[in-house]
N, C-alpha and C positions, 0 to 999 in steps of 0.2 A: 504493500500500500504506500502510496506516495507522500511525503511529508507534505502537508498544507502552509507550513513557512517554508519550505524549499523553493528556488526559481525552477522553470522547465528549462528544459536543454533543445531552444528549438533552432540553433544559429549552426549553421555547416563553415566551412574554411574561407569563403568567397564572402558570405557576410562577414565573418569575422575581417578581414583584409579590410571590405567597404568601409565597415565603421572606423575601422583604423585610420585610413587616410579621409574620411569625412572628418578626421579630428583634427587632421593634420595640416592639409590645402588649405583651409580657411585660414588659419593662423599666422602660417608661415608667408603664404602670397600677398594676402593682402593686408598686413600690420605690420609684422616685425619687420621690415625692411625697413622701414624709415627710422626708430629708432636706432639701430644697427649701421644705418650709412652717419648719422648728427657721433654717433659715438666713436666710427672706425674711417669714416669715408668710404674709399673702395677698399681698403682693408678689411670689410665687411665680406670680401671673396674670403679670406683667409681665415676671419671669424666663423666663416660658412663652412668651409673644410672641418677647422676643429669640433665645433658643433654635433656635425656633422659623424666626427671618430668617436667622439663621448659618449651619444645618440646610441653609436652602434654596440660598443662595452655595455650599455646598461643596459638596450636591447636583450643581449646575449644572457644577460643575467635574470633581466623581466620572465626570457623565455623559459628556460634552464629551470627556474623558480616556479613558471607556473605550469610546467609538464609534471613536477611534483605534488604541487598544492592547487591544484583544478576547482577551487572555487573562489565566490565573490569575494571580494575586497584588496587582490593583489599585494601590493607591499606590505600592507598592515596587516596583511597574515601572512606572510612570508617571514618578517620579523618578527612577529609571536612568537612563530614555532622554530624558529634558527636563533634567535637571539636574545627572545625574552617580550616580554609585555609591554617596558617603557618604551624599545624599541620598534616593536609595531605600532605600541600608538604615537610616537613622534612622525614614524612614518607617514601614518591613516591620517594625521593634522595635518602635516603640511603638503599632502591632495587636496585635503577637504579646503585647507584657506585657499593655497594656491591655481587650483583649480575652479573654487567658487569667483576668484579675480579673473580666471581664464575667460570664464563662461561670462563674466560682464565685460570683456573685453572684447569677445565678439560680436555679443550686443551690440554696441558701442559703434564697430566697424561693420556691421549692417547696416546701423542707422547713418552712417557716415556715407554709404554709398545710397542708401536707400530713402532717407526722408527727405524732405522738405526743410531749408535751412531754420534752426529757432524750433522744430521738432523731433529734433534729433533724439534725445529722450524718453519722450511719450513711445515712439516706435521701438525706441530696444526694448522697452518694457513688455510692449505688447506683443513682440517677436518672443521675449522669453514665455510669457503666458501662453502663448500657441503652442510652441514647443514642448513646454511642462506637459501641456493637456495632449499631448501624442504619445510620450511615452507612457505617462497615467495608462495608456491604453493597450500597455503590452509590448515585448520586446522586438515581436517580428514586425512590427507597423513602425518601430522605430529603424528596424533592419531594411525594410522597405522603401520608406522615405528617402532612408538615405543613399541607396542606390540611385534614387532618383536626382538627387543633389549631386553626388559626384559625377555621376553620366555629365550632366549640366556646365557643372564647375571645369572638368576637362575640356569641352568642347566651346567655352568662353576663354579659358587660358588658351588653346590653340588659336584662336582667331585674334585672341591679343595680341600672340607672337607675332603669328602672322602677318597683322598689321605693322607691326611694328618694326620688322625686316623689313617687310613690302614696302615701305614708305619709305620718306628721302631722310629719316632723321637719327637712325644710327651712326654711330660711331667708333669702330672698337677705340679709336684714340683716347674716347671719351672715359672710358674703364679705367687706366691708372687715376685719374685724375690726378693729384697732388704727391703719388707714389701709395703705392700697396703700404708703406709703413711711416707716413706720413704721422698719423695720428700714435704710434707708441704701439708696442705691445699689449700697453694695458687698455689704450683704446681697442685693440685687435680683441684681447680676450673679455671686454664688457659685451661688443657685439654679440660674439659667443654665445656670452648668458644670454644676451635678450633671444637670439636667435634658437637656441638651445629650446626656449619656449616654441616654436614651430615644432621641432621633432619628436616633442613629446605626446604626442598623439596616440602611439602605440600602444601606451599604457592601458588604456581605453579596453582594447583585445585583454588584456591579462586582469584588469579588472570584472571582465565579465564572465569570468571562468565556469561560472554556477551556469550558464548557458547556452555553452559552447558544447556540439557534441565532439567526442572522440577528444577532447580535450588535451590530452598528454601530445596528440600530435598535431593537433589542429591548432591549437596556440602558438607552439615556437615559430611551425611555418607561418603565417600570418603575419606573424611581428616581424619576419624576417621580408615577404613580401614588402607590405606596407611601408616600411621604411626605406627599402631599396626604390621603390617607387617616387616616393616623396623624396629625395634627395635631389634625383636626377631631377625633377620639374623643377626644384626649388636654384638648383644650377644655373637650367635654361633661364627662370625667370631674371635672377638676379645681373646676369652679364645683359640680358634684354636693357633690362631696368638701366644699369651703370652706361650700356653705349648708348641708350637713347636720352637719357638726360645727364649722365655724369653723377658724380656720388652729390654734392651741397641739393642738387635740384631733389635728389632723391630725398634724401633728409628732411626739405621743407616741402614737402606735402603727404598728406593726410591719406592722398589716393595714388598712390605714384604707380601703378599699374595703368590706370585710366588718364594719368597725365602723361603716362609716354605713349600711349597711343594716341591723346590726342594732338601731341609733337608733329605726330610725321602728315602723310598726305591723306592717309585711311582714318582719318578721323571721325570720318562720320559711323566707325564698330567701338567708341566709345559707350554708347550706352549697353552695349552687349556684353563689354567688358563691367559697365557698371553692377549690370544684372548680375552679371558672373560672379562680382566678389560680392555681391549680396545672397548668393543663394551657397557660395559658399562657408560665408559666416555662420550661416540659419545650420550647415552642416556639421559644422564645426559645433555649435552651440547645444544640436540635437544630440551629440554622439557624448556630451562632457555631461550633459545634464544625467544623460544616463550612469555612466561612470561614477560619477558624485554620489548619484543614489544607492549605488552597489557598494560604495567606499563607505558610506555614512551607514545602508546598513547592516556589513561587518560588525562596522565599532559598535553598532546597538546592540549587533549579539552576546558581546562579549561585555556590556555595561560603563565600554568609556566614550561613549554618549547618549545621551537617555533611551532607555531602553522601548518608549515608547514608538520610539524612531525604527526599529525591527519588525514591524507588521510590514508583510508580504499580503498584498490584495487577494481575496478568495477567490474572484473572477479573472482578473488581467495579471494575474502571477508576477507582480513588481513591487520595491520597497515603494510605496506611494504617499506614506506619511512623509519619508526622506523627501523625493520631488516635489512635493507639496511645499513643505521649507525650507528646500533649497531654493527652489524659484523666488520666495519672498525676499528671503538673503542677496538672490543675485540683482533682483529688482532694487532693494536699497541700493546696494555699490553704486548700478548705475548712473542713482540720481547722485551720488558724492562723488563718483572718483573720475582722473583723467585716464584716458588710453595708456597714454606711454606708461605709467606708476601700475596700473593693472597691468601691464606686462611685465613689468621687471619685479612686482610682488609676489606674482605668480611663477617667474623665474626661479624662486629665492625658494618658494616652499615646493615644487617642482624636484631642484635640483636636491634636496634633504632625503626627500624620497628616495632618488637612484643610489644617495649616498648610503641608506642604511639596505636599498636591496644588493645592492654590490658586496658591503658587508658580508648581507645574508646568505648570497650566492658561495661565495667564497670559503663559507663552514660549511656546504651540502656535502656529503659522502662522494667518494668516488663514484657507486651504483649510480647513482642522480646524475654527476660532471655531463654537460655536452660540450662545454670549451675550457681552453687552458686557464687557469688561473690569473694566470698574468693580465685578460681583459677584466677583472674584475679591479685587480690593483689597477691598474689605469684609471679604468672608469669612477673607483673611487676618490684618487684625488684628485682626477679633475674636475669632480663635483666638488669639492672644497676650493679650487683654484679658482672656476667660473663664479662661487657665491662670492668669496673677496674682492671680485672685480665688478661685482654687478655694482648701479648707480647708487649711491650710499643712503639718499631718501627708500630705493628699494630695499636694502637692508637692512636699511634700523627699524622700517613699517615690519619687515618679516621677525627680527628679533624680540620685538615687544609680542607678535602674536604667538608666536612659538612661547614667550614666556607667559602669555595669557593662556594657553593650551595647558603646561606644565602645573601650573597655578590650577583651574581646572582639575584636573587628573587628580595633583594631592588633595581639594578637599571631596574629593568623589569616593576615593581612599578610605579617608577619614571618615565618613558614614557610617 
């Protein structure tokens, strides 16, 4: 007989991959770039590589972990059971914050491409309430959606390129701009972090583990797909971006996909392009809000967040209380916070994460190992290297919340 707070297992390998890079294309295409070129310039190609290698260590490690432990909540149960209780739940917080900054950050850059100037807000709100209310309704109508989003988002990104070759307003010249290391190393390694925030997408697959059939094999290939995919698009896009406006042009706008195509002569696939990074935000937003939910209710089961938050719907088989107050959550940020500070807050509790699953990976037994060791030491401290270098308003918001979290925990204890 089936457990009634269990999820169902209704997502094959091909869903698993969609949601993954539905997490991912939104993010990385059309936001973090502009943070990322104000921090590094064109150095931001080089932020992109590292990113990039980190992505792939913790990957290795996400996957590796959840061929083991095949259900909900990912890291924060991976660090339960490899390294202890504090450690999953530092992990399970800084998804929860970092990812709840994610998810108003797409918001954000929907609304950016998608409202009317001066309602930019009212829209991300109402984007997350549609959102919430789809997956309220079941995992595979979330799986569904979002196939139909990423079909969309590919074939808006192709026509952006294409425009943007096509026309008279590239430049490879344009790429160096001021030299690849014009801005510093440590401008080189903040982009990283913000960037780093694009390829975390993945996680998404390894949090959904309670869902996924065949699990053990259907996770690691997935994570290994989806990220392999998302790299290469995020390559194309970024040298597009750099020879059609150069790194400073890139850096000062909001839309810099839609402003390099409306550069060249094909400008009138600007709103295509607009539509594109609007439907891939809504993708990106659909597939975190899910994630969050499965991450938030873990820690319900385990009572390090209220436990009321672990009800699994009797009909639509989802944590629904969780989405329910998640969405309220991500509705606040939006009306407080800016883009850029939701990226790089997001950054900061993001990277804590890979930092205690790399940890975690790295004590599994041999019978478990699918890769050397040695990616997990990497992967570890260049999650401590990219948090050093993130923007220091982003890491002192992430520090106090981590110590809001911690604070939390002991009087939960104390009960």
């Amino acid at each position: 007989m089936s457990n009634p707070q269990a999820l169902a297992r209704q997502l094959g390998t091909f869903d698993a991959v969609v949601i993954g890079l539905g997490s991912m294309i939104g993010a990385g295409v059309f936001a973090a770039f502009t943070p990322a070129a104000a921090a590094a310039g064109s150095g931001l190609l080089v932020g992109l590589v590292v990113a990039a290698a980190v992505a792939f260590c913790n990957a290795t490690s996400s996957a590796q972990l959840a061929a083991a432990y095949p259900t909900s909540g990912g890291t924060y149960v991976y660090g339960r059971e490899r390294l202890g209780p504090w450690s999953g739940y530092l992990a399970g917080w800084g998804f929860v914050i970092g990812k709840t900054a994610s998810a108003a950050a797409m918001a954000m850059t929907f609304a950016a491409y998608a409202a009317p100037p001066g309602w930019e807000r009212p829209v991300a709100i109402a984007a997350v309430v549609v959102l919430a209310t789809v997956n309220y309704h079941g995992v595979t109508r979330t799986a569904g959606l979002t196939r139909i989003l990423v079909l969309a988002v590919l074939a808006a990104l192709a026509i952006g390129v294409a425009a943007c070759w096509g026309g008279s307003a590239p430049s490879p010249a344009n790429i160096p701009g001021d030299g690849l290391l014009a801005h510093g190393w440590y401008g080189i390694l903040q982009s990283a972090g913000l960037l780093f925030f694009a390829f975390a997408g993945y996680a998404r697959i390894a949090t959904m583990g309670e869902e996924v059939r065949d699990p053990r094999h259907a996770i690691p290939r997935a994570i290994g797909i989806a990220l392999g995919i998302a790299v290469v698009l995020y390559a194309i896009i970024a040298v597009t971006l750099l020879a059609t406006l150069g790194p400073d042009r890139v850096a000062g706008t909001s839309t810099p996909l839609a402003a390099a195509v409306g550069a060249g002569t094909f400008s009138w696939t600007v709103p295509v392009v607009r539509v594109g990074a609007a439907v891939a935000s809504l993708g990106a937003l659909l597939a975190l809000i899910a994630g969050l939910g499965r991450t938030t209710l873990a820690m319900a089961r385990h009572h390090d967040l209220p436990h009321w938050l672990a009800a699994v719907h009797p009909r639509y088989r989802v944590p629904h209380r969780a989405e329910v107050t998640l969405a309220v959550v991500i509705c606040v940020i939006v009306v407080v916070a800016d883009l850029r500070g939701a990226i790089g807050f997001s950054s900061f509790g993001v990277l804590i994460y890979y930092l205690v699953a790399n940890i975690a990976a790295f004590t599994q037994p041999a019978e478990d190992r699918r890769y050397p060791k040695a990616l997990q030491v990497l992967g570890a401290l260049a999650c401590v290297v990219l948090v050093a270098t993130l923007p220091p308003l982003s890491a002192g918001l992430g520090v106090l919340m981590f110590a809001a979290g911690i604070i939390l925990r002991v009087v939960r204890l104390k009960r």
